[in-house]
Steps between C-alpha positions, in 0.01 A plus 500: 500500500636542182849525465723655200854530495660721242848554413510876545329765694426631162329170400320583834353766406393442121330180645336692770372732241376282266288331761350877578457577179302214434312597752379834390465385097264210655331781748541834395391616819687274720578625857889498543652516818826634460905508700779756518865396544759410290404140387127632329747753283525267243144359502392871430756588238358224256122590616616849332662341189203299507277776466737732302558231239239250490181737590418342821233733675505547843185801439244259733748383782466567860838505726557455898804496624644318796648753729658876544714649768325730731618828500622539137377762212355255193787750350775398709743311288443195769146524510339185345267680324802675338606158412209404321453811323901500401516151399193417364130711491628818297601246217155313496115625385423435868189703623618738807190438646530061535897553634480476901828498678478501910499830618800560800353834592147427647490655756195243612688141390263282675212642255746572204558111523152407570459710157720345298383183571124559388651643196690168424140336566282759270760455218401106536825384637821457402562227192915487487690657827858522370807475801849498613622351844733635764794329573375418846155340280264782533251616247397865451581653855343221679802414705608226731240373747183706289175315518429305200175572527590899496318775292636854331631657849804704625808326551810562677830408331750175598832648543633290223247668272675783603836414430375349145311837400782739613706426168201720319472758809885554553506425900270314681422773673282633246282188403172548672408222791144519398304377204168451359486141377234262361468206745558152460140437502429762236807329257338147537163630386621549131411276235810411447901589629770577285823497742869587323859442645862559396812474623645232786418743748150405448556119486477429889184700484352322237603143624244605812282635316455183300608218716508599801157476765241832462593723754480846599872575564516425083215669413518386089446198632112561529587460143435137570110524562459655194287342201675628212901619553747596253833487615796595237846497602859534369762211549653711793171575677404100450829333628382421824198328406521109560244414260622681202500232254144378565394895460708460149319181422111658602613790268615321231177308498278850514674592243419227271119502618498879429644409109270209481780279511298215637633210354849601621277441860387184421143640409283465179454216236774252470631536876284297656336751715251682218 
């Protein structure tokens, strides 16, 4: 795992987005799988200034998205394929056509999710699967005690989810208990995880999902198995961590590699290690 800590949520996101952007300038037709919530809101407001400002085309991308409630309109204001729409695919050259957000309305979710799976597959795969975590250290709606080893499926919701999504519902009464959600298993199968935190509420999370063993009651932590993990935090979200100055120090020293600061690492002519 790599591990970034930033000084803002705003430095989140702009870091986050440069990583995707690079992304889709090196491959214009990357495969990006994509999060709702409030911590991806500033990764996709500098995508869009990106794009608005800078030209960056987004005409040959293809999108999945992690989950959607069951039940909900995609033009119910809680829907996440409102979300996405809202917040980020009217303002990009998107095709309709690549843009694949679960669908909570099947009426037949065992072969809706079969579906959405082979279309993951015939796309080629997934090369950058952005995230947030729950506070209780779940990713997408795989909750507490899912099998890391899980595929897209229907899911029912943790209470706590509950109580965390009512803020955007009003009561918790009216947040659905059901979702369609990519598995665990699905997630790991990207080339390559992007996972985003703010806040301390988000620091005991993280500090499992890092530190602490793999397990399915924290299932970020499968996180862990992964070849190729961005993690970028803010202070808050990264108090917990024990290890936070050795992250610092492996970041510091990416950093320099990435600049071709060598000799500042002891490498090339003159430092007794070219």
């Amino acid at each position: 795992m790599r591990v970034i800590i930033e000084e803002s949520a705003e430095e989140v996101g702009r870091r986050a987005a440069r990583i995707l952007a690079r992304q889709v300038r090196e491959k214009p037709d990357s495969v990006l799988g994509l999060a709702t919530g409030h911590t991806p809101l500033g990764v996709y407001r500098e995508l869009i200034r990106m794009h608005t400002e800078e030209g960056l085309d987004f005409s040959q991308i293809t999108t999945f998205n992690l989950d959607e409630y069951v039940g909900l309109e995609p033009t119910h204001p809680q829907s996440y394929r409102f979300f996405m729409q809202r917040h980020l695919f009217e303002h990009l050259n998107a095709h309709p056509s690549r843009i694949h957000v679960p669908d909570g309305r099947a009426l037949d979710f065992a072969s809706f999710c079969r579906r959405y799976e082979e279309r993951i597959r015939m796309a080629g795969g997934i090369d950058i699967q952005l995230l947030g975590i729950g506070r209780d250290g779940h990713m997408a709606f795989n909750e507490p005690g899912s099998s890391l080893g899980s595929r897209t499926r229907l899911k029912t919701l943790a209470s706590e989810t509950i109580r965390d999504n009512a803020r955007y519902f009003g009561t918790e009464d009216r947040v659905p208990r059901l979702a369609v959600t990519m598995g665990v298993g699905t997630i790991l199968e990207a080339r390559q995880c992007l996972l985003l935190a703010n806040g301390p509420h988000k620091a005991e999370a993280i500090q499992r999902t890092i530190e602490g063993p793999v397990t399915s009651q924290v299932t970020a932590s499968a996180l862990q198995l992964h070849r190729d993990v961005i993690i970028i935090l803010d202070e808050e979200a990264a108090s917990r961590l024990e290890r936070v100055a050795y992250y610092r120090d492996v970041e510091r020293a990416q950093s320099l590699l990435e600049s071709g600061g060598l000799r500042a690492l002891g490498i090339g002519p003159g430092t007794g290690n070219g």
